[in-house]
C-alpha positions as CSV (number, residue, x, y, z in Angstrom):
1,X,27.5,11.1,13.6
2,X,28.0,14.5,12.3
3,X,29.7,15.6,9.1
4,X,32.4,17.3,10.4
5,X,33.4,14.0,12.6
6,X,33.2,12.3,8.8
7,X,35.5,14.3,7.3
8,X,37.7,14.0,9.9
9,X,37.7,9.9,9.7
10,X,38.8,10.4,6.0
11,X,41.3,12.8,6.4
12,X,42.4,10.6,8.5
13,X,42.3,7.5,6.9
14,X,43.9,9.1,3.6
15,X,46.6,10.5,5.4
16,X,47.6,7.3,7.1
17,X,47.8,5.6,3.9
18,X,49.8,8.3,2.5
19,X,52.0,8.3,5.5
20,X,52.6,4.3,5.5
21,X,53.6,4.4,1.7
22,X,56.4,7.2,2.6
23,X,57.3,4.6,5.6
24,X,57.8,1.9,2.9
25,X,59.5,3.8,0.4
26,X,61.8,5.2,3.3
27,X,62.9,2.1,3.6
28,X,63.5,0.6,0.0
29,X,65.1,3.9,-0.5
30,X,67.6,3.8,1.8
31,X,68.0,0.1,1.0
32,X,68.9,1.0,-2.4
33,X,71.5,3.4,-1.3
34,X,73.2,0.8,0.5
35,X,73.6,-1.6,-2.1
36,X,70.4,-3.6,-1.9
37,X,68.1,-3.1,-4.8
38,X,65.6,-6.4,-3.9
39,X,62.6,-3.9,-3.1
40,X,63.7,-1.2,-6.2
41,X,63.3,-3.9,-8.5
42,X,59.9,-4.7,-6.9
43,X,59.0,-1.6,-7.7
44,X,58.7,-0.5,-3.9
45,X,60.8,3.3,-4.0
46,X,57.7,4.7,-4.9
47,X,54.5,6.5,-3.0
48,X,52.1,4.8,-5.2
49,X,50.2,3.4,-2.5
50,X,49.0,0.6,-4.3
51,X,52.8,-1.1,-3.5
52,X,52.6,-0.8,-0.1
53,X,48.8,-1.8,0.6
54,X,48.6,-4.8,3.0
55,X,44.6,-5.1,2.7
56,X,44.2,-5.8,6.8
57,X,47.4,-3.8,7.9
58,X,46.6,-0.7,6.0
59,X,42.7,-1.0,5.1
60,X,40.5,-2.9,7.5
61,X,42.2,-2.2,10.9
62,X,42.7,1.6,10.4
63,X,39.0,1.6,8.9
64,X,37.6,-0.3,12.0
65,X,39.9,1.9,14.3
66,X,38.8,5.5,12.5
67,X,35.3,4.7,11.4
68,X,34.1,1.9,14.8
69,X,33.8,4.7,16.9
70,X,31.7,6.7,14.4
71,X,29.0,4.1,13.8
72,X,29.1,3.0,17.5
73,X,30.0,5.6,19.5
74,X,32.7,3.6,21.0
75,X,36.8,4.3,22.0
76,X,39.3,2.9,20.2
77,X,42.0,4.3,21.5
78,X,43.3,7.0,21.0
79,X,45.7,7.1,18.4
80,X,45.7,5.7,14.7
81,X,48.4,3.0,13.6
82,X,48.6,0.7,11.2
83,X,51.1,-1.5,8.8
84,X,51.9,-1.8,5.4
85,X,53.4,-4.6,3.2
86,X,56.8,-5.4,4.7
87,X,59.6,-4.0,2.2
88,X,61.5,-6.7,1.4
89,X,65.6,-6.5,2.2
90,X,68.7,-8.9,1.5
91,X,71.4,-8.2,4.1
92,X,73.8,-10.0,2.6
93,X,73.9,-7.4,0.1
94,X,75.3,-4.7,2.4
95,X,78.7,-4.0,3.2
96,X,78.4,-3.5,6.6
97,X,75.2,-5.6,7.9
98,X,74.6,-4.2,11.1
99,X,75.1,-0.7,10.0
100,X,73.1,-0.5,7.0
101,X,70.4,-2.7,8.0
102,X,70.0,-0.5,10.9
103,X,69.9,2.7,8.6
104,X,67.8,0.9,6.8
105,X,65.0,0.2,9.4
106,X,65.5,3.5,11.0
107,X,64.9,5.3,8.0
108,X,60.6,4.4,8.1
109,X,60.2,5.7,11.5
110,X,62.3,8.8,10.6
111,X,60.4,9.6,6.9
112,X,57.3,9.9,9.6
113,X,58.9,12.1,11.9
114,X,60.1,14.2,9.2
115,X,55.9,14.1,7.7
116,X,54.8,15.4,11.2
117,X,57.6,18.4,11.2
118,X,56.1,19.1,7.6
119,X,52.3,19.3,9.5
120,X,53.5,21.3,12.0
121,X,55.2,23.5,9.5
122,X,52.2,23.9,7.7
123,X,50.7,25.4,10.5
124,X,53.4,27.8,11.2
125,X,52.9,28.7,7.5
126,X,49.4,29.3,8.3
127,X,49.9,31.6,11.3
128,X,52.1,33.6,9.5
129,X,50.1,34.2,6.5
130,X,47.1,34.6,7.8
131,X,46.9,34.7,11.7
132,X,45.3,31.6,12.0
133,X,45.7,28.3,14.8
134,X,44.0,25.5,15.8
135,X,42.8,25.3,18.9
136,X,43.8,22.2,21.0
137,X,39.9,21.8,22.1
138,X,38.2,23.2,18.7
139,X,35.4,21.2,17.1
140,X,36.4,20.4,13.2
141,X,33.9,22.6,12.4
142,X,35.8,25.7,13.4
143,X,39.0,24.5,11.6
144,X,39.9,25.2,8.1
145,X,40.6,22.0,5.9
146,X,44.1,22.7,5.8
147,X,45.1,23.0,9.4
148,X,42.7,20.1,10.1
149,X,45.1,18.4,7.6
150,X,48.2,19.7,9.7
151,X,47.3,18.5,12.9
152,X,45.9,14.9,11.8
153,X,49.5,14.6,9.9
154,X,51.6,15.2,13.2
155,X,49.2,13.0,15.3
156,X,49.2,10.4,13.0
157,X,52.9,10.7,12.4
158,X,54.0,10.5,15.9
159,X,51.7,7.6,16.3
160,X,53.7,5.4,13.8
161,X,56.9,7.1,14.7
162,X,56.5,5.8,18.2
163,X,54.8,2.3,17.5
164,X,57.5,1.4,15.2
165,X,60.4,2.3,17.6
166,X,58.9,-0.3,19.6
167,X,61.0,-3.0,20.1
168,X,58.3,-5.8,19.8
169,X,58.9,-8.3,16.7
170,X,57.7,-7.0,13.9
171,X,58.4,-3.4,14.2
172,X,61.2,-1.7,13.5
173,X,62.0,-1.3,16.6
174,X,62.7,-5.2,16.9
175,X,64.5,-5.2,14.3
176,X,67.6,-3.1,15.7
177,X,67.6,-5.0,19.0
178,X,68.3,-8.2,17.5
179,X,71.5,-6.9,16.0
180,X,72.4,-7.0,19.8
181,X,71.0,-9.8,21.4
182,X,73.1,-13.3,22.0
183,X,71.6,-15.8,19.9
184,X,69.8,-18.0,22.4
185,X,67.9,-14.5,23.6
186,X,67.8,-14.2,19.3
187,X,66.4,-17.7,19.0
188,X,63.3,-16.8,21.5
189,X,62.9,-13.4,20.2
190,X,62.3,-14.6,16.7
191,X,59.9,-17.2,17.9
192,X,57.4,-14.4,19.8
193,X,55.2,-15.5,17.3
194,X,51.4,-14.5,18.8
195,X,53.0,-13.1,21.9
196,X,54.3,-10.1,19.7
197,X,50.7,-9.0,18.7
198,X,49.2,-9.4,22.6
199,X,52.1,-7.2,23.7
200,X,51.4,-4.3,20.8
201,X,47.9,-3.6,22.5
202,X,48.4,-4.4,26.0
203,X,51.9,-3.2,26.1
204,X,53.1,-0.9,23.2
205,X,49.2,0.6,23.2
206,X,49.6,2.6,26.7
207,X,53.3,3.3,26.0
208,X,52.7,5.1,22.4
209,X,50.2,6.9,24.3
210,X,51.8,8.1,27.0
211,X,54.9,9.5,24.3
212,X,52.5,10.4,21.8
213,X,50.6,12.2,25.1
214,X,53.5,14.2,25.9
215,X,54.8,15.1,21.9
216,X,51.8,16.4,21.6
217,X,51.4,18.4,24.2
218,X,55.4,19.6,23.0
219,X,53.1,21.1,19.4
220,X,50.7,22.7,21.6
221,X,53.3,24.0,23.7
222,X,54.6,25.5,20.1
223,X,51.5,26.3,18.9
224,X,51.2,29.1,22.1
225,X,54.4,30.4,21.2
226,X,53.5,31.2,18.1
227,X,50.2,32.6,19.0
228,X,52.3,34.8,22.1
């Protein structure tokens, strides 16, 4: 394993934890806003990691996903995901359920798209200050810490952007169907139970790859541009 693939797996790691505590705090946020202050007076509108930790979701399967293939030269993947303590919400507390809940659980998935426009800002930022870009085929060693930074935040990002979206109980995703479904299709929904969890890797895995695929080939599209 060589240092720079290292420092790489923990820029990684830290980044994701950072990136699932602005996904939680999205969403007690804009619960707040709404009228529901459960997960404010839990003390969850914050980026304090340590209220958002859920020790497998957010520790040991993003550490055996990022640091497995290091220590055994294995694949796991291709893209990092993970899962934080769910932020708890009241619904009856809104005025308008469906709407506000929606907003609610739209507003994760959309803090971490907003966290990989940041990265790829930072790299314009970059180009224009001093010249530089990451090359979509560079070894870490010829990249700066900062625009290794960048390019890990959109990847990762997108990742949980897309993996949320999908609409297998419990993600986000899922939880904007149901608002839609008749309640015998709600009933068997809500019961997926183990099902759910088979159908993130088999199913959701090759699908966030395949968007994740194409978005980023979209930033190395942009990152051409820039570089004319």
């Amino acid at each position: 394993m060589q240092q720079s693939d290292l420092v790489k797996a923990i820029f990684e790691f830290v980044l994701l934890i950072f990136s699932l505590s602005v996904h939680e705090c999205a969403h007690a946020w804009m619960a707040s806003r709404l009228g529901d202050q459960t997960a404010r007076l839990q003390g969850r509108v914050t980026l304090n990691p340590m209220y958002h930790i859920d020790p497998i979701g957010t520790l040991l399967f993003p550490a055996l996903m990022i640091f497995g293939p290091l220590l055994t030269g294995g694949m796991m993947g291709g893209f990092l995901v993970g899962w934080a303590k769910p932020t708890p919400v009241i619904t009856r507390n809104f005025r308008n359920l469906v709407r506000d809940d929606s907003l609610v659980t739209l507003a994760g998935p959309v803090s971490n798209l907003i966290l990989a426009f940041a990265g790829l800002l930072g790299i314009a930022i970059l180009f224009r200050l001093h010249g530089y870009l990451p090359q979509q085929d560079s070894a870490a060693t010829n990249l700066d810490s900062l625009a290794i930074l960048c390019m890990i935040a959109i990847q990762v990002n997108l990742s949980l952007f897309f993996f949320n979206l999908l609409p297998i109980p419990p993600l986000d995703g899922s939880r904007v169907l149901r608002h839609f479904l008749p309640y015998g299709a709600l009933n068997a929904y809500d019961r997926m139970g183990a099902l759910s969890y088979i159908l993130m890797i088999f199913v959701g895995g090759p699908i966030v790859r395949y968007f994740l695929g194409h978005a980023m080939g979209m930033v190395y599209l942009a990152l051409g541009h820039m570089r004319g």
